[in-house]
DOVEXRO-185620 format. One record per residue: residue in three letters; x, y, z of N, C-alpha, C, O in turn. Coordinates in steps of 0.2 Angstrom, whole numbers, plus 5000, padded with zeros to 4 digits. Example, Ala and Ser with C-alpha at 12.3 -4.5 7.8 and 13.67 -1.06 7.14 Angstrom:
ALA506649725039506249785039506649845039507149835042/SER506449895035506849955036506450005039506750065040/
end
This chain:
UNK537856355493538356325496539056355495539556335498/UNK539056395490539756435489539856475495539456505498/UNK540756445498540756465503541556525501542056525504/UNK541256585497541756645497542556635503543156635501/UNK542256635510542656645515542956625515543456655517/UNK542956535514543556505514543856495507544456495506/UNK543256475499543456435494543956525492544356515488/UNK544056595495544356635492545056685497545356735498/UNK544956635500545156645507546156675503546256675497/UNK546356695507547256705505547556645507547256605510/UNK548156655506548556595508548756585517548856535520/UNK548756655518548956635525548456625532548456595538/UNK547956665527547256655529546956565531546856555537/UNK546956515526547156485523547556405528547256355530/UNK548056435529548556405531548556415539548956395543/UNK548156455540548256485550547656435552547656405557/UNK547156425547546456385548546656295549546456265553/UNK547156275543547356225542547756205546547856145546/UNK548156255549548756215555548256225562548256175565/UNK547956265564547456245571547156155571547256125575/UNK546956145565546556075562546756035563546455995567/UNK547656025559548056015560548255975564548255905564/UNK548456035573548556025578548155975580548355925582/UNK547355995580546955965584546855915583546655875588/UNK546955865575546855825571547455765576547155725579/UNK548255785576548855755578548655745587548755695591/UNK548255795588547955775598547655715597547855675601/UNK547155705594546655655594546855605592546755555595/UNK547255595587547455515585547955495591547955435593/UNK548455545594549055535599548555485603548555425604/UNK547955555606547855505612546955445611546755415616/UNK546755445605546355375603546455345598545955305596/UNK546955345597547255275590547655255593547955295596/UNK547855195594548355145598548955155591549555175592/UNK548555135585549055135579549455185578549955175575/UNK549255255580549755325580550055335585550655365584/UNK549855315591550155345597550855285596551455305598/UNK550955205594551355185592552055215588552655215590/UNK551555235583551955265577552355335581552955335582/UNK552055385582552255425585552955435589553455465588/UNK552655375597553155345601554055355598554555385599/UNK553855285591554155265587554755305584555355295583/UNK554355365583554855425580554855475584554755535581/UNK554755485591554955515595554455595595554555655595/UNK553755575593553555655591553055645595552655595596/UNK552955705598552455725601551855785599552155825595/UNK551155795601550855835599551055925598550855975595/UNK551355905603551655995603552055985601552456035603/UNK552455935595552855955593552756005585553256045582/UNK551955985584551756005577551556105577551056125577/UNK552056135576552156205577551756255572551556315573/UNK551956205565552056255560551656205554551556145556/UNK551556205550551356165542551956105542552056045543/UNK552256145539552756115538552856055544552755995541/UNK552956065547553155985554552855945551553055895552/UNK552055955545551755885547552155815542552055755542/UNK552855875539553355805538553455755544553355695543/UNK553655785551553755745556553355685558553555645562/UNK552755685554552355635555552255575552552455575546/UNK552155535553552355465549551655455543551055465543/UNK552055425538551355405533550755355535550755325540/UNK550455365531549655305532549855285525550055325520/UNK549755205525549655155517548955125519548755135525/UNK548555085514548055055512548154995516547654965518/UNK548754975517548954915518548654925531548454895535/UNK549054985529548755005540548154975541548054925545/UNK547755015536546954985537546754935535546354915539/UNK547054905530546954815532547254775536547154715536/UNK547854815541548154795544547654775552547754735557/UNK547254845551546954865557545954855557545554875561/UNK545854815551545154805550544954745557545254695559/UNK544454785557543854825556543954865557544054895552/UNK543954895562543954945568544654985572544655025577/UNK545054975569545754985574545755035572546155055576/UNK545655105567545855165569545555195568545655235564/UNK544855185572544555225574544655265580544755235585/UNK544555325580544455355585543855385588543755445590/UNK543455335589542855345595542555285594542555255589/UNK542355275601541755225601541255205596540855235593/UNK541355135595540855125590540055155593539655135589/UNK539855185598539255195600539255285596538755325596/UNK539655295594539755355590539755365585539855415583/UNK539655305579540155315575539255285572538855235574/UNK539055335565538155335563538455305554538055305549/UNK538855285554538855265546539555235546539955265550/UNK539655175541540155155541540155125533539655105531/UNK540755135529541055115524541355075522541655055526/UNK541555045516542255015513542354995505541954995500/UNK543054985507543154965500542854915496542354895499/UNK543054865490542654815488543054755490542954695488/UNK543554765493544054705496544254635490544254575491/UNK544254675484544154645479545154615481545154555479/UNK545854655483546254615485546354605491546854625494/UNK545954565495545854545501545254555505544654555503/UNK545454575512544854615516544854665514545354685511/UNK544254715515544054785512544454835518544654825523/UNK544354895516544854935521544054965523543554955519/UNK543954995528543255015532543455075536544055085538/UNK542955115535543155195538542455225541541955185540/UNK542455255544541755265549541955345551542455375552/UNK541055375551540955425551540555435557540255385559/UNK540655485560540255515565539555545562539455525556/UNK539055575566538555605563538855695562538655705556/UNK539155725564539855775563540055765556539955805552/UNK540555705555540755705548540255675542540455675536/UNK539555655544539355645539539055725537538955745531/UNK538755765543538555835540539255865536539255865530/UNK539855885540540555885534540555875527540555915523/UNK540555795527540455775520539855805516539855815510/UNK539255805520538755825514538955905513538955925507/UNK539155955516539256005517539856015509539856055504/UNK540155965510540955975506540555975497540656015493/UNK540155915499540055865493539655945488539855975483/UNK539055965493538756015491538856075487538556105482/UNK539756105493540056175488540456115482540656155478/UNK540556065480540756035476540456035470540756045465/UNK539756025472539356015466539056085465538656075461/UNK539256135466538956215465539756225461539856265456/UNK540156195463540756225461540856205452541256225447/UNK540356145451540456105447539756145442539556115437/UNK539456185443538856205440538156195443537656225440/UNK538256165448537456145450537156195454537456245456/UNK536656185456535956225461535456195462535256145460/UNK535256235469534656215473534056195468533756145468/UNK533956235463533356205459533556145456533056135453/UNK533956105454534056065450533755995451533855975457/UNK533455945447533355875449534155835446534455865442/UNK534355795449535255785451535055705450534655675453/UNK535455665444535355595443536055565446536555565443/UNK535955545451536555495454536455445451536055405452/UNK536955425446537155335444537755315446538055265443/UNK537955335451538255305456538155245459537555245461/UNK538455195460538155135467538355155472538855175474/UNK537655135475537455145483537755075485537655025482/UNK538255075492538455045498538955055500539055115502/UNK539355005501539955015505540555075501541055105504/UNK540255065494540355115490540555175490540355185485/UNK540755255494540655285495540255335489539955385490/UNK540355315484540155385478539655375478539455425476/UNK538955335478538455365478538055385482537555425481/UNK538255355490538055405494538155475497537755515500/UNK538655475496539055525496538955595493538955655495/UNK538655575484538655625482537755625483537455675480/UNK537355595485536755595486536655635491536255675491/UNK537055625498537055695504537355745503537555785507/UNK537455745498537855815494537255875491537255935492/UNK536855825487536455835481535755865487535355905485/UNK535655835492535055855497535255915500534855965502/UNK535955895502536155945508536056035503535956085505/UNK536156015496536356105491535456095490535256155489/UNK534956055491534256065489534156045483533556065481/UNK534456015479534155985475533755905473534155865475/UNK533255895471532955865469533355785468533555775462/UNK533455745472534155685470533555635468532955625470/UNK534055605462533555535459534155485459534555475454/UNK534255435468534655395468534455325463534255265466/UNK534555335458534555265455535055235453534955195448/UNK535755255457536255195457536655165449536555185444/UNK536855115450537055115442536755045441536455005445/UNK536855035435536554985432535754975429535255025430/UNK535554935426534754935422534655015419534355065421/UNK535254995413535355075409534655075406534355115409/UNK534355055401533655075399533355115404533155175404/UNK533155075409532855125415533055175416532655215416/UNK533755185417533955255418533955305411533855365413/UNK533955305406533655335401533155345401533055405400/UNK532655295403531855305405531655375408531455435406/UNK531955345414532055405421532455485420532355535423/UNK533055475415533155535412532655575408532355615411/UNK532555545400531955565398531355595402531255655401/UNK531255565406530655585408530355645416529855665418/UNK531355625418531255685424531655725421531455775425/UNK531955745418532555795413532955825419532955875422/UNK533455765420533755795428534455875424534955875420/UNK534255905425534855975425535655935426536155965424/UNK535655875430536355885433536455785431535955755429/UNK536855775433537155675432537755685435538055735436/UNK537855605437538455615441538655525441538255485442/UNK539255505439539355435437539955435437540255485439/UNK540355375434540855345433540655365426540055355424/UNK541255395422541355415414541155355410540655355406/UNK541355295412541555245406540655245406540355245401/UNK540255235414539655215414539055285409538655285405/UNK539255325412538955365405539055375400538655395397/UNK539655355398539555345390539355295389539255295383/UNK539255245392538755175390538155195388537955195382/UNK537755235395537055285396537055315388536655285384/UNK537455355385537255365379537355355372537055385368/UNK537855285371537755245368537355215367537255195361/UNK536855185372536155155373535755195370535455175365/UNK535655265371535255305369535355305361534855315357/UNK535755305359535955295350535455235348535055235344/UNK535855175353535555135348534955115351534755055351/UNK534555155355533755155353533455185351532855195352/UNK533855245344533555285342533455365343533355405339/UNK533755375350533755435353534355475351534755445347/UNK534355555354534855565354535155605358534955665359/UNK535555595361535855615368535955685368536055705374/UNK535955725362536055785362535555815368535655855372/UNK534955795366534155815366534055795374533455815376/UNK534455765381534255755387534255805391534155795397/UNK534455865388534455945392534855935400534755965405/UNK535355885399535655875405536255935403536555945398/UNK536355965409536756025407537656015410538156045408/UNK537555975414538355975418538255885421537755845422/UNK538855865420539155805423539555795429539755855430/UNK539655775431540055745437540355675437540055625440/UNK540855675435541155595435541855595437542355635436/UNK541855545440542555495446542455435447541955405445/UNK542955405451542955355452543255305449543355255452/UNK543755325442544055295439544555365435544455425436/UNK545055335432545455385429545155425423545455475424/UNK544955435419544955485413545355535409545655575412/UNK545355535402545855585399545255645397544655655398/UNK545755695395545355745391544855745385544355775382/UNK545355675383544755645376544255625377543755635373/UNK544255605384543555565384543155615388542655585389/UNK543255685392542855735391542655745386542055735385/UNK542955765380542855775373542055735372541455745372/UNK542455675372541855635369541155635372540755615368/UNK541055655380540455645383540255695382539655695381/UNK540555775383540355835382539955845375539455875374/UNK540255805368539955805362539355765364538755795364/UNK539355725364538955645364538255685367537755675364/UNK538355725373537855725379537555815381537155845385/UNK538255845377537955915376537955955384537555985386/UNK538655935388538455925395539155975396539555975390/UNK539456005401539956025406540355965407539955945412/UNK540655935407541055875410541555895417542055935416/UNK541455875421542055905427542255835431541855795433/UNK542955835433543055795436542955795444543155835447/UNK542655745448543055745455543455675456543455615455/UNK543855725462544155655466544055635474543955675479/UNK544055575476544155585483544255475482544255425478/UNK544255485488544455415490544155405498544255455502/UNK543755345499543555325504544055325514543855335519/UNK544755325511545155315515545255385517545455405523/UNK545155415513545055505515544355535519544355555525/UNK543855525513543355525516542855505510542355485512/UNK542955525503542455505499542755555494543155595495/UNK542055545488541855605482541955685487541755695492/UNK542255715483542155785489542755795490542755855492/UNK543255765490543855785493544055835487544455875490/UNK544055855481544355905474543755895469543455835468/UNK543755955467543255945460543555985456544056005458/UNK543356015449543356085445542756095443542256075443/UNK543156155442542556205440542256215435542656215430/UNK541456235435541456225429541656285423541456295417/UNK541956325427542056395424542956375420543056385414/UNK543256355424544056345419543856275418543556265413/UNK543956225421543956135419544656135419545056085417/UNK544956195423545656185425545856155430545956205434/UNK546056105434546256085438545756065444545256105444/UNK545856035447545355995454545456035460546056025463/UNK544856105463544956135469544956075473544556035472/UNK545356065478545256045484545056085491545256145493/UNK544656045494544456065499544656075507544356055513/UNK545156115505545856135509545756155516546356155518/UNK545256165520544756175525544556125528544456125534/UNK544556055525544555985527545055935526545155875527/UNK545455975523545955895519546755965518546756015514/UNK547355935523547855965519548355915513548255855513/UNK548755935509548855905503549555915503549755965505/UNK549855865501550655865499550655815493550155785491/UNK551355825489551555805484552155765485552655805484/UNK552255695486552955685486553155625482552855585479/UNK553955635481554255575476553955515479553855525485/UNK553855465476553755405480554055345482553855305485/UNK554855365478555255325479555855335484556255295486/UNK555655425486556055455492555855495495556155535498/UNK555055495495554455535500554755575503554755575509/UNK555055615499555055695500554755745495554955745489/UNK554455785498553855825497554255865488554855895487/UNK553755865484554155885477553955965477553755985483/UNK553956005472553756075471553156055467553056005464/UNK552756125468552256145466552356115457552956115454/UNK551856105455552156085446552356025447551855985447/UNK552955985449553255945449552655855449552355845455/UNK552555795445552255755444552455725453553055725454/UNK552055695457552055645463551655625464551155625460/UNK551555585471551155555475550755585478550855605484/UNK549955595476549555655481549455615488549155565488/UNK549755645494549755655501549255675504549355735503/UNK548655665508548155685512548255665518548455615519/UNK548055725523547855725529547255745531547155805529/UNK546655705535546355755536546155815541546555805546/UNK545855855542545855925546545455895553545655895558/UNK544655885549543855885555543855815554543455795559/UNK544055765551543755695553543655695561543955725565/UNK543255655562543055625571543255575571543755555574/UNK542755485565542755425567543455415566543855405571/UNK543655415559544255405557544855465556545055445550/UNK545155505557545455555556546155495554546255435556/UNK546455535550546755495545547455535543547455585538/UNK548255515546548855565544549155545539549355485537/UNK549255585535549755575527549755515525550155475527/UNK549155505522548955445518549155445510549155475505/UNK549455405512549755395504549255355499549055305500/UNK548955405494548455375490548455325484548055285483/UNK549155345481549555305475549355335469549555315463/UNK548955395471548755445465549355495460549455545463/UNK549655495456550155535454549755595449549355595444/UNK550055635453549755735449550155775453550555745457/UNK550055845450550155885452549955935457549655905461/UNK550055975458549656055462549956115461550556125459/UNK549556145461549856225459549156275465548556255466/UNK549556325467549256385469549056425470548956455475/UNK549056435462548856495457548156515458547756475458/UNK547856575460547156575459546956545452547356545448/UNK546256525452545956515446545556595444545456645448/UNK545256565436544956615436544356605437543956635433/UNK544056585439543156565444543256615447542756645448/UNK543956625451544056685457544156635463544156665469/UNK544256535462544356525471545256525471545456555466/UNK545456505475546056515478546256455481546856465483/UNK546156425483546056375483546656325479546756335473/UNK546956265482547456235480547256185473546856145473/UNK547656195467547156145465547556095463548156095465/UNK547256025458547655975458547755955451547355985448/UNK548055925448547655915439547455855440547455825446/UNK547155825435547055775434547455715437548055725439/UNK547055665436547655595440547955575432547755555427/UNK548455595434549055565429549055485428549155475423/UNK549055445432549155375434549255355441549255395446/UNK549255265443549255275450549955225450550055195445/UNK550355225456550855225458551055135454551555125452/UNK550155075455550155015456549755005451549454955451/UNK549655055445549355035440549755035431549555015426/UNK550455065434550655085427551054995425551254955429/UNK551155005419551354935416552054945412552054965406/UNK552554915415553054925412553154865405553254805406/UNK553054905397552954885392553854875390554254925392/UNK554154825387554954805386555154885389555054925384/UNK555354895394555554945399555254995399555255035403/UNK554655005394554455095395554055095400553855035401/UNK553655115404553255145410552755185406552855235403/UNK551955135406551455175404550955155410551055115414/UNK550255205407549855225410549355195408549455175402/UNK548555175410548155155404547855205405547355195402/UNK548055305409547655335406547955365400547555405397/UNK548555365400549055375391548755345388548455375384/UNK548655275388548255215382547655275379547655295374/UNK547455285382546655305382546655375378546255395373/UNK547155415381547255485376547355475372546955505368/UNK547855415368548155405363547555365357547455375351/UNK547155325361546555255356546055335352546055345346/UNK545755365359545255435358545655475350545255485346/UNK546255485349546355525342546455485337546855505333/UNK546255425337546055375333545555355327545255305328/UNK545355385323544655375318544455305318544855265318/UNK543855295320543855225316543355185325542855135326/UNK543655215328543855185337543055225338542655275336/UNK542955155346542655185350542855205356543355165357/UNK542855235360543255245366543055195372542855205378/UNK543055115369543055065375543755025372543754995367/UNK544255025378544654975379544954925383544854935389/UNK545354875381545554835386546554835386546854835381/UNK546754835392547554795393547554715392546954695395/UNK547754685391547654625390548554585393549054585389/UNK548554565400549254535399549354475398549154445403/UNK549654455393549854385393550454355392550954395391/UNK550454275392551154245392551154225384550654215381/UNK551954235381551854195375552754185376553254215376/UNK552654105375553154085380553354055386553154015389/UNK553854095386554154115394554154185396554154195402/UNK554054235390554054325390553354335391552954295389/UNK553254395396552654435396552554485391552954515388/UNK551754485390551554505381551154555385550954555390/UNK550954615378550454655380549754665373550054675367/UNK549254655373548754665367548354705372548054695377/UNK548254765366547854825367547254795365547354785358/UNK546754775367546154775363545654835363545254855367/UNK545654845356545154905355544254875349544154825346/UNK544054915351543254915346543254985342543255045343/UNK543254955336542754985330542154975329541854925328/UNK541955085327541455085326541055055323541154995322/UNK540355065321540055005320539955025311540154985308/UNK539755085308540155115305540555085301540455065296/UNK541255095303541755065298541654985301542154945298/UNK541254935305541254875304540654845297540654795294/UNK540254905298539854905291540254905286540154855282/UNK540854965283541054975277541254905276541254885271/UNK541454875283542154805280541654755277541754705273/UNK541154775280540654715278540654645284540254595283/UNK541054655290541054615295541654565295541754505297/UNK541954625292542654565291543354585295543654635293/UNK543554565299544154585305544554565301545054595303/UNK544654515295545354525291545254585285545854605284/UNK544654625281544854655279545554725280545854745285/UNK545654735270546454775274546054845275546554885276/UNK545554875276545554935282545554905289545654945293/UNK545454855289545754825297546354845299546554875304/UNK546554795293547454805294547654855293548254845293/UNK547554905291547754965292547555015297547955065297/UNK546954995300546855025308547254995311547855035311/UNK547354955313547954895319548354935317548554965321/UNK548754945309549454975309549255055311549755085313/UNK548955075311548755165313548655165319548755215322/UNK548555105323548355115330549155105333549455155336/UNK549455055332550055035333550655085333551055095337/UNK550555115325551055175325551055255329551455295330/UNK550255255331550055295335550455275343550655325346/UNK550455205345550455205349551355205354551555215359/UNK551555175346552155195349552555275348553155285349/UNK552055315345552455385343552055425349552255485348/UNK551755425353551355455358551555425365551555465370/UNK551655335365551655305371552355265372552555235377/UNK552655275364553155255364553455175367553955155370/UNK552855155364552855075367552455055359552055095355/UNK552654955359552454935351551954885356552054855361/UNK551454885354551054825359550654775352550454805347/UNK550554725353549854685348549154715352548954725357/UNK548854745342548354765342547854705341548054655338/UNK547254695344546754645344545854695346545554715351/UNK545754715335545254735336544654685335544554635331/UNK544354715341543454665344542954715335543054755331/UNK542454675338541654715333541354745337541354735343/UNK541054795334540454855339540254785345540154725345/UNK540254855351540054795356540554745361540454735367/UNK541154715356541654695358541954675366542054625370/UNK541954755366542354755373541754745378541254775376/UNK541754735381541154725388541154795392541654835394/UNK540454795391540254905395540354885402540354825404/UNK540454955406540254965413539554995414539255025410/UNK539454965422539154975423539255005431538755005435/UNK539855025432540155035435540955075436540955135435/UNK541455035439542055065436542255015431542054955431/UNK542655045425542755015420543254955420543654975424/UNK543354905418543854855420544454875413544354875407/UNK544954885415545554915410546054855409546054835404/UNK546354845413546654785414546354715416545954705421/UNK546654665410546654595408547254555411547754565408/UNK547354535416547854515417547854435417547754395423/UNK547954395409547754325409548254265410548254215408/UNK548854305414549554275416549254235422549654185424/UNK548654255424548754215433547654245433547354255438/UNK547654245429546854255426546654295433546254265437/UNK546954365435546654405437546354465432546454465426/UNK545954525436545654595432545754635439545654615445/UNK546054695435546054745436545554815437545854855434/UNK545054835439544754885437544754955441544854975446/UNK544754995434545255055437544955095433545055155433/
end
């Protein structure tokens, strides 16, 4: 599924493919989305007015909020007698946003998903463990017409009934896995405390998204599991898993899939397009969608891009990691943090497991922040099972002073016992929010 032609393509190469797309992308919505042909109207733009790359500033954004504005069905572009699969969010704040696939875009996506997973280390011979969930979910079906479409052997068993999935690891010795991070390192935790050891599952490469992750906790999965760790990204409203992954040759930055999706970077507080390097808002358009074809969608994902060749040899644009999202960061007595900072900072901590919670509370009238972290089981043995002993308190103050010398914020430390934090089996819940007893999972 490595596709030379395009993933090494030159830049104007590249760019001559992506503005035809483009065009033809801006035709279709003009004249079968009611919702664009509005918008358009509204700013005076017409389809020939889209000339060059650059114009596609002239085009108005897409927010999360259009599509729940336009749920079910309002932007799509074809009859629903056309449209062979449909998606969604988990509408966990509201109705779900829903996006729908042609039989065209579902070969697409498997097509995308496939040079993804070869890009990430995989191959036609491999047995491929999806623990992903299957449904309105797109990652695990997603990466399952991915994992068929390249010929490998897929073992959709979805997430959750982790013994079983150890079972079924064990026993089929899948070459490749694919999950939500926090969900795999649960997977191999489990394997510890039955005895196993996770080194020994001859899984060779990972694949995990879904949720944000740091490099720490590549660290730790890559140690734990003896595996390639690589990230991908995509989002349902784009089209799914597939939209950027890395390679497994650098684990430098997220190729995206620039043949189906064009990419901008803008301020978001003056959505003007930033420079290469520069921290924003990642911006998607898609190229080949049919059901939903979808203009400068604003993700709320904050990174970068650069487009530098890598050394794998693609060319290809790439992305870094998600730095944070636009609606997840928490402003601690004025600082602006991330809970994928939290997470960098708990990881080069002794003592620590890498499961955490935000916890927001009232104390008062003031809104309060308590990091809750878990200690090993390990140093819960040395205290003897005591959360007041003073190597306690002197974790809490270690953790504390790390946190403010890295994240530059002082927060109340609240360490749980092995176990503590409640596992995923899914995406991880990071945010506690006990001010109006909502959760956040991210």
């Amino acid at each position: 599924m490595y596709n030379p032609e395009v993933e090494t393509a030159n830049r104007a190469e590249m760019e001559k493919l992506q503005l035809t797309r483009l065009q033809k992308t801006v035709e279709n919505v003009f004249e079968n989305v009611p919702f664009y042909k509005e918008k358009f109207d509204d700013l005076g733009i017409r389809p020939e007015d889209i000339q060059q790359l650059s114009d596609v500033t002239k085009l108005p954004f897409t927010k999360k909020q259009n599509l729940r504005d336009q749920y079910p069905f309002g932007l799509f572009a074809v009859p629903l007698d056309e449209v062979t699969r449909i998606h969604g969010s988990s509408g966990t704040s509201g109705k779900p946003t829903i996006v729908g696939y042609t039989k065209n875009d579902i070969e697409n996506w498997s097509v995308i998903v496939a040079r993804a997973i070869v890009t990430a280390g995989g191959r036609k011979s491999d047995i491929f463990h999806n623990a992903y969930g299957y449904g309105l979910f797109t990652g695990g079906m997603g990466l399952h017409y991915g994992a068929e479409k390249l010929g490998a052997a897929t073992v959709p068993i979805s997430g959750g009934n982790t013994e079983r999935q150890i079972t079924i690891i064990n026993d089929f010795k899948p070459r490749g896995i694919c999950g939500t991070p926090s969900y795999i390192l649960n997977i191999a935790e489990k394997m510890e405390e039955m005895g196993m050891d996770p080194n020994e599952n001859g899984i060779e490469y990972g694949i995990f998204g879904a949720e944000p992750w740091s490099e720490e906790m590549r660290a730790t999965l890559e140690k734990k599991l003896k595996l390639k760790a690589v990230d991908i990204y995509g989002l349902s409203e784009i089209m799914g898993p597939g939209v950027a992954i890395e390679c497994h040759e650098a684990q430098d930055g997220l190729h995206i899939a620039e043949d189906h999706f064009l990419v901008e970077v803008i301020n978001p507080d003056t959505l003007e397009q930033v420079e290469d390097g520069v921290v924003g808002e990642l911006v998607f358009t898609s190229l080949t969608k049919e059901a939903l074809p979808i203009i400068r969608y604003r993700t709320g994902d904050l990174a970068t891009i650069t487009r530098e060749k890598c050394k794998c040899g693609r060319t290809t644009t790439r992305m870094s990691r998600i730095i944070g999202r636009t609606d997840d960061m928490i402003i601690v007595r004025g600082v602006n943090v991330f809970p994928s900072e939290i997470e960098r900072a708990l990881l080069q901590v002794e003592g620590l497991v890498p499961h955490y919670q935000i916890h927001l509370v009232k104390k008062g009238t003031m809104d309060s922040v308590e990091l809750h972290v878990e200690i090993e089981s390990g140093f819960y043995d040395r205290v003897g099972g005591d959360l007041t002993h003073v190597d306690v308190h002197k974790l809490k103050k270690t953790v504390q002073h790390h946190m403010k010398t890295t994240c530059l914020v002082t927060m109340d430390i609240v360490v749980n016992i092995p176990k503590g934090i409640p596992r995923s089996e899914g995406k991880a819940i990071r945010i506690v929010d006990k001010r109006n007893s909502a959760v956040m999972s991210l």
